[in-house]
C-alpha positions in Angstrom: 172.2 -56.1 -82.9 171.5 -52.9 -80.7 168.9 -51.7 -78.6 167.6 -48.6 -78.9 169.9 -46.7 -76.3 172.8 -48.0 -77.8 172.3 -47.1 -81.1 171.8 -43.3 -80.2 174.9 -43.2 -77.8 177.2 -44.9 -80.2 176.2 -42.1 -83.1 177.0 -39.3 -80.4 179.9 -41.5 -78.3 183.3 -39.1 -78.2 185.4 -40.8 -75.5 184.7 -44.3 -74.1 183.4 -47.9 -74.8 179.8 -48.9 -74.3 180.2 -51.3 -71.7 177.7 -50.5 -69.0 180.0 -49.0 -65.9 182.6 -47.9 -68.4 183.3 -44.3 -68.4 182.0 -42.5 -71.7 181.5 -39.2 -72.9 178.9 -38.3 -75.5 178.1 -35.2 -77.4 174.6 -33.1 -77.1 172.8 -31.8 -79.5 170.4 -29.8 -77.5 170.4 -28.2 -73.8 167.5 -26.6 -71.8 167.3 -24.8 -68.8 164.7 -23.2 -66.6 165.2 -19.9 -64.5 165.6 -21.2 -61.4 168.7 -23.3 -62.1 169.2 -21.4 -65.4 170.9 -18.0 -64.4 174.1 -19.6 -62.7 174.4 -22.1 -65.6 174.6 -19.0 -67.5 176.5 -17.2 -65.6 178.7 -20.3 -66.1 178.6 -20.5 -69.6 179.5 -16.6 -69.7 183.1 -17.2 -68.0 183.9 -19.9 -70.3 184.5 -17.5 -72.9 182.9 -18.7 -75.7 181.0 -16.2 -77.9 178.0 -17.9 -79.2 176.3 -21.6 -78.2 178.3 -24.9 -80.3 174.8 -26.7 -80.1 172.4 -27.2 -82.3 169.6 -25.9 -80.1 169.6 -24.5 -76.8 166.2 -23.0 -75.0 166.2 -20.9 -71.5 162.6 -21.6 -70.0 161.1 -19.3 -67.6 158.7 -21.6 -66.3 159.5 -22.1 -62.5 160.0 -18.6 -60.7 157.2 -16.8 -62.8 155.1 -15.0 -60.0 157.9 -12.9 -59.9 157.3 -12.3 -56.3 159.8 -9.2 -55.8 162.4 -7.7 -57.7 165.0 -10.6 -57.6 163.2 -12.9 -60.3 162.4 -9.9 -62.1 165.9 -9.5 -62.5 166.7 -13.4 -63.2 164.3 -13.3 -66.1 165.8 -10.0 -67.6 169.2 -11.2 -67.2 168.2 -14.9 -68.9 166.7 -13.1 -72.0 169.6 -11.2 -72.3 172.1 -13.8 -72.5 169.9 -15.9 -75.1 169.7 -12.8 -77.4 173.8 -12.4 -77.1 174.1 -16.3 -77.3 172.3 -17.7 -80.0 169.6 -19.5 -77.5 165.8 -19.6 -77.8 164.3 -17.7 -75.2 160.9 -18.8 -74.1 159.3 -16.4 -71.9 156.6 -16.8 -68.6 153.4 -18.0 -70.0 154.6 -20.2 -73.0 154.4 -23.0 -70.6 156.4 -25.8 -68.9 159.8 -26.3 -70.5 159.5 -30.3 -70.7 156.0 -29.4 -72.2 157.0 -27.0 -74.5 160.2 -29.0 -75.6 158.2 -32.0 -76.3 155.9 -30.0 -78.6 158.5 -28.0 -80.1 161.9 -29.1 -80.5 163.0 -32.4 -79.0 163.8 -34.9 -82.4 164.3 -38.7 -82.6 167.6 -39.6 -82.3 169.0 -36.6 -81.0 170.6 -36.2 -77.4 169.2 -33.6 -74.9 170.8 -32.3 -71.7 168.6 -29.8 -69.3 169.3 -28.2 -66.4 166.2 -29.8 -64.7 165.8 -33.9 -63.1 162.6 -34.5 -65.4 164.4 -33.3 -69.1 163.7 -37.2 -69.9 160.5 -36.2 -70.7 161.6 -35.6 -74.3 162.8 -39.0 -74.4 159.1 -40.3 -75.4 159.5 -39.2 -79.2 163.1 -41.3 -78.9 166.0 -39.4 -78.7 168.6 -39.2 -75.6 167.2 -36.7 -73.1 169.3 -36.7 -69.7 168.8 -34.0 -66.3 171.9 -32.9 -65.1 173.4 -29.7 -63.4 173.5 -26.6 -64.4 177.1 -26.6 -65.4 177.6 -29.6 -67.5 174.5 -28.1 -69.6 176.8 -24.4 -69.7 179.1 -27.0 -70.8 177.5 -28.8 -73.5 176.7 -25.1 -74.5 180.6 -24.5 -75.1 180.7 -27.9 -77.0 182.2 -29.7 -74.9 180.9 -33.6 -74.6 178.8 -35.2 -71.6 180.1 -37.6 -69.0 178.3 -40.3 -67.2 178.7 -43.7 -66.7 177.7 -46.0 -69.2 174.3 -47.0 -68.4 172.9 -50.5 -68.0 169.5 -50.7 -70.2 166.4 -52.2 -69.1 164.0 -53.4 -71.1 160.4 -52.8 -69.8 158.1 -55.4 -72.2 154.5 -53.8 -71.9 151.8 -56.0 -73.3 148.1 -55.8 -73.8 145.9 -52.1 -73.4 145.0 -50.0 -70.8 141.7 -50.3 -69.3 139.0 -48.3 -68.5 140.2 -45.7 -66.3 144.0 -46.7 -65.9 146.4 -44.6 -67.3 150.0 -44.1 -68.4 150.6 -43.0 -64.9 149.7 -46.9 -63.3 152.6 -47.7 -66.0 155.3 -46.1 -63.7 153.9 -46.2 -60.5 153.8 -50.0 -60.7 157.8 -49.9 -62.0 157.6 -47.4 -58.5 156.2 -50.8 -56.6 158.4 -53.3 -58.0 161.6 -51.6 -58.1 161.9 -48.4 -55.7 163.7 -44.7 -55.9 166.5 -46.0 -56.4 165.8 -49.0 -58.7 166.7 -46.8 -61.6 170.4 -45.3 -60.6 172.5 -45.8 -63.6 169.8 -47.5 -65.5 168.5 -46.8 -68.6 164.4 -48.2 -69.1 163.6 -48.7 -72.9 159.8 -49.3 -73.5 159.0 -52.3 -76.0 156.1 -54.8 -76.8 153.1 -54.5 -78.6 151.8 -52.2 -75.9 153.8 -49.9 -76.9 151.5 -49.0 -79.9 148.8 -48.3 -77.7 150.4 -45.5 -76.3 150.4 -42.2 -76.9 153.0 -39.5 -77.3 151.6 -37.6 -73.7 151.0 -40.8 -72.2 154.6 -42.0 -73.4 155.9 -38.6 -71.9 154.0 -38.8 -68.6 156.1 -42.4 -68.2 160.0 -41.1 -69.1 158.7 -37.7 -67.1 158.6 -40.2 -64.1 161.3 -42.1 -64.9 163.1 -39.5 -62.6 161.4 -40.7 -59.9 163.1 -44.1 -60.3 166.5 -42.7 -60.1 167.2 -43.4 -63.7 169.6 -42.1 -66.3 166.9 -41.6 -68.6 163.6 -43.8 -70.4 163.0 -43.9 -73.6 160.3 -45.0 -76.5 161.3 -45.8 -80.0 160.3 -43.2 -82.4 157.2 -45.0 -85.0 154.0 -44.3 -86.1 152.9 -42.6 -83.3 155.7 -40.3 -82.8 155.1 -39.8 -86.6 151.6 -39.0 -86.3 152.2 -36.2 -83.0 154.9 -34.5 -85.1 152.8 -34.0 -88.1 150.2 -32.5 -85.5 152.6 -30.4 -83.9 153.9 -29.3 -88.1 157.1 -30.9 -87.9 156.7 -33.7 -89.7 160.3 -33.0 -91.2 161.5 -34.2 -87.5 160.0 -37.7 -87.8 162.5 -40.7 -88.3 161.8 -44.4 -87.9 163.7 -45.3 -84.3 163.9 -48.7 -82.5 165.3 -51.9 -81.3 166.9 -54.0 -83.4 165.1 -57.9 -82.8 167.1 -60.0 -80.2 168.9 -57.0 -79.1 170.8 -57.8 -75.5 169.3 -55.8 -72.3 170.9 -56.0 -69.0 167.5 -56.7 -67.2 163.9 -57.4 -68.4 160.3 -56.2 -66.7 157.7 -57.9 -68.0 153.8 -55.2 -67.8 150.6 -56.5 -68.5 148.7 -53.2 -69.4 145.4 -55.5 -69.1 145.9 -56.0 -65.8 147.0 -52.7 -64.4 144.6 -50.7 -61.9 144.2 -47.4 -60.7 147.2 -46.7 -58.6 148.1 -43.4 -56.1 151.8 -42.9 -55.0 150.9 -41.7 -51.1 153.3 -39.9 -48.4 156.1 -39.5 -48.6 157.8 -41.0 -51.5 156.7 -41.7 -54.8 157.2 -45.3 -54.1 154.6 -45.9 -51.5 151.9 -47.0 -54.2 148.8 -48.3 -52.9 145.1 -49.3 -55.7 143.1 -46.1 -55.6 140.3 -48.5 -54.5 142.2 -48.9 -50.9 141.9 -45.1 -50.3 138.4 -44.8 -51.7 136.0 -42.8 -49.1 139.3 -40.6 -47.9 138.5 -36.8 -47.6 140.9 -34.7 -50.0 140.9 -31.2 -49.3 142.6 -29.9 -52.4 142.9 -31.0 -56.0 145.8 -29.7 -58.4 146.1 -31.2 -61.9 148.7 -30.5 -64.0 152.9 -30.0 -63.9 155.2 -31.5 -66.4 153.6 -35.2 -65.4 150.1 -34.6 -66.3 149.2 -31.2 -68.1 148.9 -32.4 -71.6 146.1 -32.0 -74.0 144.6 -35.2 -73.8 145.1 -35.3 -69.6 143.5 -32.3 -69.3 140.6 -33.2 -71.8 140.0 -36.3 -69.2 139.8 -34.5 -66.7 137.5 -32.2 -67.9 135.0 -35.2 -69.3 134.5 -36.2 -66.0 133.9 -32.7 -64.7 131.6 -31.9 -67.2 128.1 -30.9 -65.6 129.2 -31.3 -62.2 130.3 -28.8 -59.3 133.1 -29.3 -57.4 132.6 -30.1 -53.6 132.3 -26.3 -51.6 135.5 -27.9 -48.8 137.5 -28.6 -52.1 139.9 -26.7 -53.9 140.7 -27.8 -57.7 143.6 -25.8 -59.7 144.2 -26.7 -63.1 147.8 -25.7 -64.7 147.9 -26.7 -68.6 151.5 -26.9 -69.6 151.8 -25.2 -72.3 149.9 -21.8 -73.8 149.4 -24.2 -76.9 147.7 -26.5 -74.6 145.6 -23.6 -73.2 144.6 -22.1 -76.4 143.4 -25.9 -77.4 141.1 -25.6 -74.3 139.8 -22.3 -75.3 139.3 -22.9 -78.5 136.9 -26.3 -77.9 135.1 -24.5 -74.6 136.9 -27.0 -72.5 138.0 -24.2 -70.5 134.8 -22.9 -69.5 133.9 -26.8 -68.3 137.1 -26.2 -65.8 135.8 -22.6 -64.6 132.1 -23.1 -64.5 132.5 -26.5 -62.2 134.8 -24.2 -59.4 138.4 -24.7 -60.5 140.6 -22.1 -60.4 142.8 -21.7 -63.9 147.1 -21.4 -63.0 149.2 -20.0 -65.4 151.1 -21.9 -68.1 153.8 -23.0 -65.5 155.3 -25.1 -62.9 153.4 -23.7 -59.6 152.3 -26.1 -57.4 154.9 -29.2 -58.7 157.8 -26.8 -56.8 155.9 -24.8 -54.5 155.3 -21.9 -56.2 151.6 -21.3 -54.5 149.1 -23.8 -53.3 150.0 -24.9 -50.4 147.5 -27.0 -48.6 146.0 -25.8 -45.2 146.8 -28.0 -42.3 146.7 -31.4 -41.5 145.2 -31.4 -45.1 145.2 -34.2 -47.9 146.1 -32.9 -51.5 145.7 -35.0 -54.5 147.7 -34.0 -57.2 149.2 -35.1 -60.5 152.3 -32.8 -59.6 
């Protein structure tokens, strides 16, 4: 009996013995990389030799450095959609959208294992396959086909139970594994996601939580792949992708959290770590000076559609600014398509491009002494 992390390392284990501590090396599937760690994993990948990518997929994102703000990133991106078209890589260019976005809807398969240039590459890990953020050169690596090292990961199960209520999402999930356990109550930890609230999930919500997972310190998070992964996939026209993926019953974990969704609130990770959670309701009355919603947390279709039911009608305050960033153009041409664009830009918000901004400081800074709220 396995659980689901298991299972997936042992079909991709080349050296090593799953023992959590035990050194292992796997094999990847997949890479990704963005631009602004991609061009020197490239660069690394290019003295290695090796004449086309030994993946089965590899994508080069420009999604961080797209403002292009002199000639230099210019350059990057040039030189990045150069090497994909000599390399056999995917090349997706500024505007497509977020790469953990775009990945999700795209490309990232149950079972599979993922490495990416980029701390929050777990995000794919919501439709159940193995995605880990490294650096830049043991993804040039993994390009050359040559296998992952880590340290076998313990695995912790995170049991969530009951639904969500009114007006708490995904997000109070992972803030309140933030409370219990800390930044560093993840390192060398895998958290699987079981329970009957598991159902009651959805694929974005299930991405906003392995996105976070980062935050914890963690290897990676992951969901089992079932009816709801089935269901996104058929959306997104790969239904072809879809395979059944979980726990086996009585499987051993290393260390069990127990989450009543019922009984979640509203939460708000405040300065300066994500850790310092506190219920929205003790900040209630605060004065916030600046609104960005979005990044590769919070810029799905459905987040974005909630936001823009409770702006519907209403202006925004004349001291506030709101920026909305939806993380992927497929995202953005939903919102066009159903008018819920106009409900952003008629209530004052200013519309980003399809990218990163804000999350890495790309733009938006607040003025001084000022509080931003943001899903970044």
């Amino acid at each position: 009996m396995q659980n689901l992390t298991y299972k997936i390392l042992e079909k991709h284990l080349l050296k090593g013995k799953l023992e959590a501590g035990q050194p292992i090396e796997i094999k990847m599937d997949q890479t990704l990389t963005q631009d602004a760690t991609g061009t020197m994993a490239y660069m690394q990948f290019e003295a290695m030799g090796v004449k086309k990518v030994k993946t089965e997929l590899s994508v080069s994102y420009v999604d961080h450095n797209t403002l292009q703000n002199g000639f230099m990133n210019a350059d990057d991106h040039a030189y990045l959609q150069s090497v994909a078209s000599k390399y056999g890589i995917y090349f997706s260019k500024a505007g497509n959208g977020i790469c953990h976005q775009v990945h999700l809807e795209r490309f990232a398969k149950p079972q599979k294992t993922l490495i990416g240039s980029d701390s929050h590459t777990p995000t794919s890990s919501a439709i159940g396959c193995i995605a880990i953020g490294a650096g830049g050169l043991d993804v040039a690596k993994a390009m050359a086909g040559i296998g992952y090292r880590l340290t076998c990961p313990k695995v912790v199960e995170v049991k969530l139970t009951g639904t969500l209520a009114h007006g708490v999402s995904s997000k109070d999930i992972i803030l309140k594994l933030l409370e219990l356990l800390s930044v560093k109550g993840g390192v060398g930890k895998v958290f699987e996601y079981t329970g009957e609230g598991v159902k009651n999930l959805s694929v974005y919500q299930r991405a906003t939580i392995t996105n976070m997972g980062a935050e914890l310190g963690a290897t990676t998070s992951i969901f089992p792949s079932d009816e709801v992964t089935h269901e996104f996939l058929k959306r997104q026209q790969r239904e072809e992708d879809y395979i059944p993926l979980s726990a086996d019953e009585g499987c051993h974990y290393d260390e069990t959290v127990e989450i009543d969704l019922s009984k979640l609130v509203p939460l708000a990770a405040c300065p300066n770590s994500p850790d310092a959670v506190k219920n929205v309701s003790e900040l209630s009355g605060m004065k916030v000076d600046q609104v960005a919603i979005g990044s590769c947390t919070n810029s799905g279709y459905e987040d974005l559609m909630k936001a823009a039911a409770i702006l519907k009608g209403k202006k925004i305050a004349h001291n506030v600014s709101l920026v909305v960033s939806p993380g992927s153009r497929q995202v953005l041409m939903k919102l066009i398509e159903n008018g819920t664009l106009s409900t952003f830009v008629s209530c004052g918000a200013r519309i980003l491009e399809c990218t990163c901004g804000p999350c890495i400081g790309m733009g938006q800074s607040p003025k001084s002494d000022a509080v931003s709220l943001r899903t970044f």
